[in-house]
C-alpha positions as CSV (number, residue, x, y, z in Angstrom):
1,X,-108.4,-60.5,44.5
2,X,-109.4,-62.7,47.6
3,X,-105.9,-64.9,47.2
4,X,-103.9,-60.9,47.6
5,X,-106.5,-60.3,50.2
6,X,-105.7,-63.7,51.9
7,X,-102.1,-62.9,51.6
8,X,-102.3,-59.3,53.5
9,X,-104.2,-61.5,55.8
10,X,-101.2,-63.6,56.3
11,X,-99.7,-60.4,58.5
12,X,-101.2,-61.3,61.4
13,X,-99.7,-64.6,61.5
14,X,-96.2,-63.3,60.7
15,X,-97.0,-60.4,63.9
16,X,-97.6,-63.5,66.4
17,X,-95.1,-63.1,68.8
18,X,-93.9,-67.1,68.0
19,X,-94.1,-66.1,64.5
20,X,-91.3,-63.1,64.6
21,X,-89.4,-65.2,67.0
22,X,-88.9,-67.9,64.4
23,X,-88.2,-64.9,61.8
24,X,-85.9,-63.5,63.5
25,X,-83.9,-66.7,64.3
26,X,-84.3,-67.5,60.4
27,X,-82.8,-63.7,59.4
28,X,-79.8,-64.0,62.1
29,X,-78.8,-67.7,60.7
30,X,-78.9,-66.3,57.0
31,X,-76.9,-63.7,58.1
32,X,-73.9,-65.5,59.8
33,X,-74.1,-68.4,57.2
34,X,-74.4,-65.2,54.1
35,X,-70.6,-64.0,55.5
36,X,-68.8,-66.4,56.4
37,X,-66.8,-67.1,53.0
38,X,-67.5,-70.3,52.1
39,X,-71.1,-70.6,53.6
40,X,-74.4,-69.5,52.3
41,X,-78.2,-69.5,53.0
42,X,-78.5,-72.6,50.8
43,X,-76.5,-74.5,53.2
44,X,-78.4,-72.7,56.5
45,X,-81.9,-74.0,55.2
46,X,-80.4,-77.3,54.4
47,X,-79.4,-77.8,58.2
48,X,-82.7,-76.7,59.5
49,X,-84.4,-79.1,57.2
50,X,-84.3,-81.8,59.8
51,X,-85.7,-79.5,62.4
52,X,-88.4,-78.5,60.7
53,X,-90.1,-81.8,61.3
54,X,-90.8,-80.8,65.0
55,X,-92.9,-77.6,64.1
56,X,-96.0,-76.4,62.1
57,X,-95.5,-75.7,58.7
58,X,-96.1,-72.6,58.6
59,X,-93.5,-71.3,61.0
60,X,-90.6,-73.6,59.1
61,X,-91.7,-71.5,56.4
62,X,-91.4,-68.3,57.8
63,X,-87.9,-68.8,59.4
64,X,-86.9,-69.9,55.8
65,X,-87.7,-67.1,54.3
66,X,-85.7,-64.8,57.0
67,X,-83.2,-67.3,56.3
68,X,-83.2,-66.6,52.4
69,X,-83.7,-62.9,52.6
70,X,-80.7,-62.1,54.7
71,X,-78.5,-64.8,53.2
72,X,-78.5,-63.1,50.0
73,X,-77.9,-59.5,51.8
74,X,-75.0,-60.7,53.8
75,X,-72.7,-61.6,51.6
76,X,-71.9,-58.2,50.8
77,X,-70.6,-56.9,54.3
78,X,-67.3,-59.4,54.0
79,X,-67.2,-58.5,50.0
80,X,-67.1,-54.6,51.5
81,X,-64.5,-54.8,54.5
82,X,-61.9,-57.6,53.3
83,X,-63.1,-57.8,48.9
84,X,-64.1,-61.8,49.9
85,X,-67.7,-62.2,48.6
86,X,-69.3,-64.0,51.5
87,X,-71.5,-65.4,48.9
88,X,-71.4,-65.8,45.2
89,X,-74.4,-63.0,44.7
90,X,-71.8,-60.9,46.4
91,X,-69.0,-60.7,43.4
92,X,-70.4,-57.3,41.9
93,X,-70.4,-56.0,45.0
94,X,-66.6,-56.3,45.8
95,X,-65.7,-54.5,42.7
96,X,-67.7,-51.0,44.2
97,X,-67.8,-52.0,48.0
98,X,-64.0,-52.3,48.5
99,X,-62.9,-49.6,46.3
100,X,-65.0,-47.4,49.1
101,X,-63.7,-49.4,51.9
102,X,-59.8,-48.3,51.3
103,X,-61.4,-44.7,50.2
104,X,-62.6,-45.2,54.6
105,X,-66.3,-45.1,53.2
106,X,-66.8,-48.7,54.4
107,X,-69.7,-48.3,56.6
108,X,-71.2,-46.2,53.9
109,X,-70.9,-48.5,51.2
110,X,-72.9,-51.3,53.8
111,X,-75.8,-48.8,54.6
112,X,-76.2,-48.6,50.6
113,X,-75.7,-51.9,50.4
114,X,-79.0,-52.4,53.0
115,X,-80.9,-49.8,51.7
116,X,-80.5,-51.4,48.2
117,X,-81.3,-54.6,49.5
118,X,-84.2,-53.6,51.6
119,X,-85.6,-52.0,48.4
120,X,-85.1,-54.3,46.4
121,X,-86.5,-57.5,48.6
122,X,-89.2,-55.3,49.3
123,X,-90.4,-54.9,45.7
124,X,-89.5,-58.4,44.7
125,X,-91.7,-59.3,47.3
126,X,-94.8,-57.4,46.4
127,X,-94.0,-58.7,42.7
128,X,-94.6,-61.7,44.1
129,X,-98.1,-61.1,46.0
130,X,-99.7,-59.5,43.1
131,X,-98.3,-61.6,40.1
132,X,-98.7,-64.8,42.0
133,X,-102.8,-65.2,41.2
134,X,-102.0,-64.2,37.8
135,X,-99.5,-66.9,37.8
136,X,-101.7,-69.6,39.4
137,X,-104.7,-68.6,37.1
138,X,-102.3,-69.4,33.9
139,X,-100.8,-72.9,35.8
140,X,-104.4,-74.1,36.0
141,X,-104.1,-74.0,32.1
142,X,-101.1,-76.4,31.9
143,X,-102.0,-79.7,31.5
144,X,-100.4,-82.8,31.9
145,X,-98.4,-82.8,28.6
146,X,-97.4,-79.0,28.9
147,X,-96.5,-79.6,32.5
148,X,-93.8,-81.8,31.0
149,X,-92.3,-79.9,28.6
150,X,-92.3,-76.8,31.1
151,X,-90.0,-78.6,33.5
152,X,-87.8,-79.7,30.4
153,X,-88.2,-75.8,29.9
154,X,-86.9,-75.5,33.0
155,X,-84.0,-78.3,32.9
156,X,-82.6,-77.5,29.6
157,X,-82.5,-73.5,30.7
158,X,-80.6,-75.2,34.0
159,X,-78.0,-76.1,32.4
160,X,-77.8,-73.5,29.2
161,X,-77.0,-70.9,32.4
162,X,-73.6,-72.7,33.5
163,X,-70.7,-72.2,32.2
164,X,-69.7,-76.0,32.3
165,X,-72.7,-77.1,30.4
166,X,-71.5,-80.4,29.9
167,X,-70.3,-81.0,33.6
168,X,-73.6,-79.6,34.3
169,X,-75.5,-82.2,32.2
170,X,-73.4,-85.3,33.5
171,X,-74.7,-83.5,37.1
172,X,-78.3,-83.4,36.5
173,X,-78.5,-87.1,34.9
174,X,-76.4,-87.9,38.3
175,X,-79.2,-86.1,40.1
176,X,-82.0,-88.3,37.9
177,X,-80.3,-91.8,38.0
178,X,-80.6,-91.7,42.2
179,X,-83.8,-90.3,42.3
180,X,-85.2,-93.4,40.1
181,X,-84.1,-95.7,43.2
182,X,-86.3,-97.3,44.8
183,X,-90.4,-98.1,43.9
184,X,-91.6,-97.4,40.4
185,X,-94.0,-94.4,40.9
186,X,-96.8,-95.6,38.6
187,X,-96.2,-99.8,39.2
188,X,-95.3,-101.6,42.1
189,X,-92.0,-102.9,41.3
190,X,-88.5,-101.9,42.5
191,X,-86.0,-100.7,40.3
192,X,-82.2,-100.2,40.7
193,X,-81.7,-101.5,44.3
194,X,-79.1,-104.0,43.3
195,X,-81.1,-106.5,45.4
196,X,-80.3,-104.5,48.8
197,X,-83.4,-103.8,50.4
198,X,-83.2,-100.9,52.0
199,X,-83.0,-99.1,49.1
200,X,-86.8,-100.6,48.1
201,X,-88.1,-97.2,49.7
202,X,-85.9,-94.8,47.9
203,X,-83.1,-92.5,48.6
204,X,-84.5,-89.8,51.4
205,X,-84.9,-86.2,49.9
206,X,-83.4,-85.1,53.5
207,X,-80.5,-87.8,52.1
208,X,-80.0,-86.4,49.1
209,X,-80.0,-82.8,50.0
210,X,-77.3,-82.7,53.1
211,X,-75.0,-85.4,51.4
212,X,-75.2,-82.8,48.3
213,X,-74.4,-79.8,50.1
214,X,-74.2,-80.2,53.6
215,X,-71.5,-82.9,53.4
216,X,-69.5,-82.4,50.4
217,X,-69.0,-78.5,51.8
218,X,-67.5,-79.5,55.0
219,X,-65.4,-82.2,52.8
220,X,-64.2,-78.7,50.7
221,X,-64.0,-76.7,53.9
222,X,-61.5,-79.1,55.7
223,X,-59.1,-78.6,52.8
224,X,-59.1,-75.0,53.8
225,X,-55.8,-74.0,55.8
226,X,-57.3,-72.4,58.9
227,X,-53.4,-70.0,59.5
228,X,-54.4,-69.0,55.6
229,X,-57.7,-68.1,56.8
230,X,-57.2,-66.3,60.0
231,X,-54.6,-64.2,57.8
232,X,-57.5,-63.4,55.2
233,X,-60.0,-62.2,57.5
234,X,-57.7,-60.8,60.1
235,X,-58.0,-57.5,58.2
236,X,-62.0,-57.3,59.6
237,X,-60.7,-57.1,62.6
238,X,-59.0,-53.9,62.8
239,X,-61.9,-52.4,60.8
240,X,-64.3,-50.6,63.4
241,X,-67.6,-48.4,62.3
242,X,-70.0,-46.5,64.4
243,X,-74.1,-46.7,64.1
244,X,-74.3,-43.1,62.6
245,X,-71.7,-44.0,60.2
246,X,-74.1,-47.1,57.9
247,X,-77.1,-44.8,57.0
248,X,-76.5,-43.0,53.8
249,X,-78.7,-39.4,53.6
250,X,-81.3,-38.7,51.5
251,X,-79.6,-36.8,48.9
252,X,-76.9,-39.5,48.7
253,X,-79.7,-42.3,47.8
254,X,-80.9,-39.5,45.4
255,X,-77.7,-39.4,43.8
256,X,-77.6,-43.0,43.4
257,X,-80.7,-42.5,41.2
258,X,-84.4,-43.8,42.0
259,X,-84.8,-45.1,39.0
260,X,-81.4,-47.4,39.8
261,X,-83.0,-48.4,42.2
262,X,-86.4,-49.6,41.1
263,X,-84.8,-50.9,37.4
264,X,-82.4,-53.0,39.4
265,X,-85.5,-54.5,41.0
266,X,-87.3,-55.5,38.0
267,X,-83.9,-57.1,36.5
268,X,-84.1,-58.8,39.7
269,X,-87.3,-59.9,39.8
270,X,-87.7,-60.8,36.2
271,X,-83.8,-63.1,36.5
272,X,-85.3,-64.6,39.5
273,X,-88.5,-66.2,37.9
274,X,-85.9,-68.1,35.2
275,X,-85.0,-71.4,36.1
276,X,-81.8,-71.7,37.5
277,X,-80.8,-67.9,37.3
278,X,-80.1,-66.9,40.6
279,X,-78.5,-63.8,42.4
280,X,-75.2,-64.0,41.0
281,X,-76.6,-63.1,37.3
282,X,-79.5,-60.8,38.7
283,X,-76.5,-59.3,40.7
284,X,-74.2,-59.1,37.2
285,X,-76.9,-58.1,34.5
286,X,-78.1,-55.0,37.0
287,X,-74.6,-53.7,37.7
288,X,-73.9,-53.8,33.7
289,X,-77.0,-52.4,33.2
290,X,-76.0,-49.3,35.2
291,X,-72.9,-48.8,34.0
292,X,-73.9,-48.9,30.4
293,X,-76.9,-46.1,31.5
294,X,-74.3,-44.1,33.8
295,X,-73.4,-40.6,33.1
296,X,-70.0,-41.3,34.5
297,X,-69.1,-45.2,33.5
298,X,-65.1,-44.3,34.5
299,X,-66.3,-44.5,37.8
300,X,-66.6,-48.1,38.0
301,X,-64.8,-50.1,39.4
302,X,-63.2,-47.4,41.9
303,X,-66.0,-47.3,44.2
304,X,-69.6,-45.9,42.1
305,X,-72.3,-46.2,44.7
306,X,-75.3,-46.4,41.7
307,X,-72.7,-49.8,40.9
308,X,-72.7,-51.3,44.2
309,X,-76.5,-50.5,44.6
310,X,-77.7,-51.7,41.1
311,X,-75.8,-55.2,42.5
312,X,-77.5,-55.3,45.7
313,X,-80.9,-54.4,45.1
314,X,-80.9,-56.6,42.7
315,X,-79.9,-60.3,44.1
316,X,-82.4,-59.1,46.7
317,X,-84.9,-58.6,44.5
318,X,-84.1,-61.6,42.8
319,X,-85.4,-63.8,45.8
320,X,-89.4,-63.0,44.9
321,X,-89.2,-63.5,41.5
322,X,-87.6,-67.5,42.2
323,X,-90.4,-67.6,44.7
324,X,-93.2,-67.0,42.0
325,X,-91.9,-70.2,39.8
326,X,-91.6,-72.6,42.8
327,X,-94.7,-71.8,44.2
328,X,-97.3,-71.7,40.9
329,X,-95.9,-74.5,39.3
330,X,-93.4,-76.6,41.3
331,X,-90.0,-75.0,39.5
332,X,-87.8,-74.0,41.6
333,X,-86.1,-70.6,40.3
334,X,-83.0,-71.5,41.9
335,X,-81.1,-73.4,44.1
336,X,-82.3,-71.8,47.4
337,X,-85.6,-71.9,46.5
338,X,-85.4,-75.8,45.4
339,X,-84.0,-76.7,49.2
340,X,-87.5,-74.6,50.3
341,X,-89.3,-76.9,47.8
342,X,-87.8,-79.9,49.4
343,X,-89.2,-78.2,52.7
344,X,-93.1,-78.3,51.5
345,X,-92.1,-82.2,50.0
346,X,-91.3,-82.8,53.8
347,X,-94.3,-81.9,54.8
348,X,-96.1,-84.3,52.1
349,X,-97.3,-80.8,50.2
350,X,-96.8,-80.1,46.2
351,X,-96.5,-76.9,45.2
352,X,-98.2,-75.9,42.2
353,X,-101.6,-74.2,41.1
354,X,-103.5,-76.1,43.5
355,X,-101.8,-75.5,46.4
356,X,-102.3,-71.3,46.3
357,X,-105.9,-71.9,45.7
358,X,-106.7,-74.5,48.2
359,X,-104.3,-73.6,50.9
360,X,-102.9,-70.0,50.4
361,X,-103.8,-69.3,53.9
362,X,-101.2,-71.6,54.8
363,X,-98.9,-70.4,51.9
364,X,-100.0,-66.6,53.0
365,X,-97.6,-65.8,55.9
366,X,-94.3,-67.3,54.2
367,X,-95.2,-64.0,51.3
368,X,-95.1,-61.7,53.9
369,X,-92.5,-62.8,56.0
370,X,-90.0,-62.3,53.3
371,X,-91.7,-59.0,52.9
372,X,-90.9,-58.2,56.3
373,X,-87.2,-59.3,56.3
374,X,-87.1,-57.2,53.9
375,X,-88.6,-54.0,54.6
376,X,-87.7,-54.3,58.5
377,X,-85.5,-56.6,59.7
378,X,-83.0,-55.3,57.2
379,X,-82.9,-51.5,58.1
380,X,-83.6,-52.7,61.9
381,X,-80.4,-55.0,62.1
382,X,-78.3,-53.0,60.1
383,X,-79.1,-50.1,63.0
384,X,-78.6,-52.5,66.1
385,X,-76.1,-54.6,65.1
386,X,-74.3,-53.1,62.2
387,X,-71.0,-52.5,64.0
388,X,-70.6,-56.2,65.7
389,X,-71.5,-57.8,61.8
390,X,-67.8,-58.0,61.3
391,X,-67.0,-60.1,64.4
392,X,-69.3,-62.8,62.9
393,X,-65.7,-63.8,60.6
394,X,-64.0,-64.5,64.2
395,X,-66.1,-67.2,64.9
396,X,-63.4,-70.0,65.6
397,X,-64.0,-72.3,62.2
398,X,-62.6,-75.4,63.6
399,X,-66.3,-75.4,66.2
400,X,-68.6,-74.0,63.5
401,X,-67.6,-76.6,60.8
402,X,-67.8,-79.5,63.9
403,X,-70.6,-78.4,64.9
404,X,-72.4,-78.1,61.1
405,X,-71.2,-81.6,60.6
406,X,-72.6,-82.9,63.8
407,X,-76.1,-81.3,62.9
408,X,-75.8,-82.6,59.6
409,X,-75.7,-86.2,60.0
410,X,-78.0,-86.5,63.4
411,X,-80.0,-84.3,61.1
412,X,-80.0,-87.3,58.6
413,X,-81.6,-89.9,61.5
414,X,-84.0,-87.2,62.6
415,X,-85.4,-87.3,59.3
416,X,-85.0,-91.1,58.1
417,X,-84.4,-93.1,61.5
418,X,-82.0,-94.9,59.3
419,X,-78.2,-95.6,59.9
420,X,-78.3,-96.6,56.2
421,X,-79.6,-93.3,54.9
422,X,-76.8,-92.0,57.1
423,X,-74.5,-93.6,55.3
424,X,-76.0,-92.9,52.3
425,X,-75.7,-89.6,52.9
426,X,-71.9,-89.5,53.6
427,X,-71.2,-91.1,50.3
428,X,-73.1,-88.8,48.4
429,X,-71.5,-85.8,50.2
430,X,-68.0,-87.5,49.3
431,X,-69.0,-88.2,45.5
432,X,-70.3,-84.7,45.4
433,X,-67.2,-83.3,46.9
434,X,-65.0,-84.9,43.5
435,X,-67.6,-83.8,41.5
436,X,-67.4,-79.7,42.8
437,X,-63.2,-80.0,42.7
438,X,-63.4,-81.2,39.2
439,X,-65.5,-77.7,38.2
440,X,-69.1,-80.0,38.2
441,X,-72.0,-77.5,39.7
442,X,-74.1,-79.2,42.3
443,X,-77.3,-76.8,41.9
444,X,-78.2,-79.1,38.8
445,X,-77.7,-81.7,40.7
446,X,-80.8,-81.1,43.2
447,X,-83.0,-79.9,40.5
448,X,-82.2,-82.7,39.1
449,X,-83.5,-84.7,42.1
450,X,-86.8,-82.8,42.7
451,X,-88.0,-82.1,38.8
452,X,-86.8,-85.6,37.4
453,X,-89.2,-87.4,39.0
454,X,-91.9,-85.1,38.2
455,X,-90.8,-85.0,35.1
456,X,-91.0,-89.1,34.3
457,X,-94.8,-89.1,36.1
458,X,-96.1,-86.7,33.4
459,X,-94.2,-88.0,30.4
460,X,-95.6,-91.3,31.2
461,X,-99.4,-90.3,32.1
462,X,-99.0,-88.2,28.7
463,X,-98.1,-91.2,27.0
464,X,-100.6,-93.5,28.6
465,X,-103.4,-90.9,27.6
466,X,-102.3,-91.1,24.1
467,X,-101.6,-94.5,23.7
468,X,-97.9,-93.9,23.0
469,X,-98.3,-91.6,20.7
470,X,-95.2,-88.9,21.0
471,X,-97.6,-86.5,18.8
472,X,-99.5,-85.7,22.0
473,X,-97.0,-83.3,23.1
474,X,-96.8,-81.1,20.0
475,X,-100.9,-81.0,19.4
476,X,-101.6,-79.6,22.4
477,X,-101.0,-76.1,22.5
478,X,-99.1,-75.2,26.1
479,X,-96.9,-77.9,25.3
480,X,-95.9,-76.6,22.1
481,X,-95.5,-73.3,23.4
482,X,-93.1,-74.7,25.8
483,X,-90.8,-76.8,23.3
484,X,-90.7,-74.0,21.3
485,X,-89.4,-72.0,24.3
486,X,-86.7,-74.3,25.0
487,X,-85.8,-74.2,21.2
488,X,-85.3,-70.1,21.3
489,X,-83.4,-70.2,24.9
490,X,-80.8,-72.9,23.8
491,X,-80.1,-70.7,20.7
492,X,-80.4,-67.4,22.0
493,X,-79.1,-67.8,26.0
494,X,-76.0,-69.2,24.9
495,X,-74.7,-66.4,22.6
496,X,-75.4,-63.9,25.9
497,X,-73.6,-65.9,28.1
498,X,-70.4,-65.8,26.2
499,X,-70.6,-61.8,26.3
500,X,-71.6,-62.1,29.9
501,X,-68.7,-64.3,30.6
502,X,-66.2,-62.0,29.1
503,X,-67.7,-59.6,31.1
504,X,-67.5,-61.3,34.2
505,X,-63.8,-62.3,33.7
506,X,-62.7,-58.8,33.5
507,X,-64.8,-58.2,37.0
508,X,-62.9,-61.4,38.6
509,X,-59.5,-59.5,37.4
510,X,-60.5,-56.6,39.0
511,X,-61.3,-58.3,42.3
512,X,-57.9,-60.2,42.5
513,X,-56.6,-56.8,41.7
């Protein structure tokens, strides 16, 4: 009860006026980089990892979470107007969205496509504020040898949710193998610096992150004809909607069903806490979900609003549930949430049970500043800016992508004051970049990064604590509890991906169509 009453505290923080004014930047970042095609709130919170070093914690955190909020949201106003998911979340949403757009219901379809979100971040949020002390109060349980095999929990489910599993393994061990550089954590001895040393104090987690994403985008971006471009999104530009025109009534929500509405948050919610889920599946189970329930499936596909809602409420919805992993015990619940993670590391705090008892009053404002984005900035923007939204895929690409690379690599020194990590980090971004054109995911990858290390500490204090005895991590009870989880996902996650798959390929058709 006192960590959800230091929470609600945390308002008055996020109602400073400095406080909303780093909010607000965050939410109108996610929402240019959320779509542009090609761009996504990942990449947003990776650039303004660098900057964060110049400001208190807690404001980084806030603008973050505006930043992740309207990321996810965004992504459905280009999938609407021109059927291009400005992020992958955003692929359900084409498939309802456009088929409305052509029927000149366009600015219709984004006011349910804000309402849903709104709803749905809103209750994935207060998920998050009232499970979070349960959460923390069963982390304090874990100990060191179930703490391991919950992040093998977590790395094995990683991978079982791609589609590439084996591109996705080769990935994470990727990920692993350069985050061993550097000092051994437990002895002080170097290990796989190939006697240069300036690789004695490791690869940067700033390195690692922008080379990963930043770097290797812009790589995949410059292969992008900018005529073939224009020609795509020139079709936004003759589209024109007035205010009045984005806010559905009340007895249009109504007919998209309440209970759409709040079951689509739960699927959300409950995706979001698994490792390595992320929007796109919250976004893909809800939408089948109300299709199967629908009293008029035919509809889908040609523009059902209870579809295009089910998909947007939600990935929104999803972005509290990721939050509650990342936070209680140092999992990220996907690749958003792991850049955040590499945000606290920045700041030289570990997230886990610990941290939301000792310093939730620092934790407290981040909780309700993605409440906020949520339940405000959503609805507010949609109403004062709705009708400019589409001019953000005018924005001359050949400035935005010099610009992002400029930030990215200054953002590098900033971070390192090292012309070596600069490099580094432009050789990771070019591996990376072969790595995504041969079909290899790069989320993996940064888990990879972040959990690996953890994951070596506590396999080797368990085994230190039991005199190398392997036993150790089947005789204690959370770590059993864990392996056998990991046994029933591999079998079990599998079989409903294939179905899911076939699913999804018939939604791609459609789409293309």
């Amino acid at each position: 009860m006192d960590q959800i009453l230091q929470i609600l505290a945390g308002t008055t923080v996020v109602f400073q006026p400095l406080s909303l004014l780093y909010l607000s930047i965050g939410f109108f970042i996610g929402i240019i980089f959320g779509a542009l095609p090609g761009l996504t709130s990942m990449l947003a919170i990776v650039l303004l990892l660098p900057m964060t070093y110049t400001m208190p914690m807690t404001y980084a955190l806030i603008m973050c979470m505006g930043v992740y909020m309207s990321g996810i949201y965004s992504g459905s106003i280009t999938a609407i107007t021109i059927n291009i998911p400005g992020a992958p979340s955003a692929l359900m949403t084409c498939l309802e969205g456009y088929p409305m757009m052509r029927k000149g219901l366009g600015a219709k379809a984004i006011g349910h496509a804000t309402i849903g979100s709104a709803i749905g971040g809103s209750i994935g949020a207060l998920l998050l504020i009232f499970v979070s002390p349960m959460a923390v109060s069963l982390a304090l349980k874990i100990r060191t040898p179930g703490k391991f095999s919950l992040i093998l929990f977590a790395l094995v489910v990683i991978v079982i949710v791609e589609k590439k599993r084996m591109k996705a393994i080769l990935t994470m061990a990727f990920g692993i193998m350069l985050a061993t550089v550097g000092m051994d954590p437990l002895k002080s001895v170097s290990r796989f610096t190939f006697g240069i040393p300036n690789l004695i104090e490791g690869i940067d987690l700033t390195t690692l992150i922008i080379g990963a994403f930043a770097i290797s985008e812009l790589f995949d971006q410059a292969m992008v004809n900018n005529a073939e471009y224009k020609k795509i999104t020139s079709a936004a530009n003759s589209v024109k909607f007035k205010r009045r025109e984005f806010f559905p009534t009340f007895q249009e929500m109504k007919e998209a069903g309440w209970k759409t509405y709040l079951k689509s948050s739960l699927i959300g919610y409950i995706i979001g806490v698994l490792p390595g889920a992320g929007a796109s599946m919250a976004a893909f189970v809800s939408y089948v979900e109300a299709k199967r329930v629908s009293k008029h499936p035919e509809r889908f596909g040609s523009g059902a609003v209870d579809g295009l809602v089910a998909a947007e409420t939600a990935n929104n919805a999803m972005c509290g549930g990721a939050m509650v992993p990342m936070l209680s015990l140092g999992i990220p619940g996907d690749g958003t949430t792991a850049i955040i993670l590499g945000v606290l590391m920045v700041y030289g705090v570990v997230p886990g049970p610990d941290l939301l008892v000792k310093q939730m009053h620092v934790m407290a404002p981040m909780y309700m500043a993605l409440l906020i984005s949520a339940a405000l900035l959503l609805p507010l923007s949609l109403f004062l800016f709705g009708p400019y939204y589409l001019k953000i895929v005018r924005i001359n690409r050949l400035v935005l992508y010099s610009s992002i690379a400029l930030i990215a690599i200054l953002g590098v020194f900033a971070a390192t004051y090292s012309a070596f990590q600069m490099g580094l980090a432009l050789v990771i971004g070019v591996v990376m970049y072969f790595f995504k054109k041969q079909g290899y995911p790069n989320v993996p990858f940064i888990l990879a990064v972040i959990l690996g290390p953890l994951a070596e500490q506590y396999m080797r204090t368990t085994m230190t604590i039991s005199s190398g005895n392997p036993l150790i991590f089947i005789t204690h009870f959370d770590s059993l509890f864990f392996l056998l989880l990991t046994v029933a996902f591999a079998i079990l996650l599998p079989r409903a991906n294939r179905r899911a798959d076939a699913m999804e390929k018939k939604a791609e058709d459609k789409v293309k169509l």
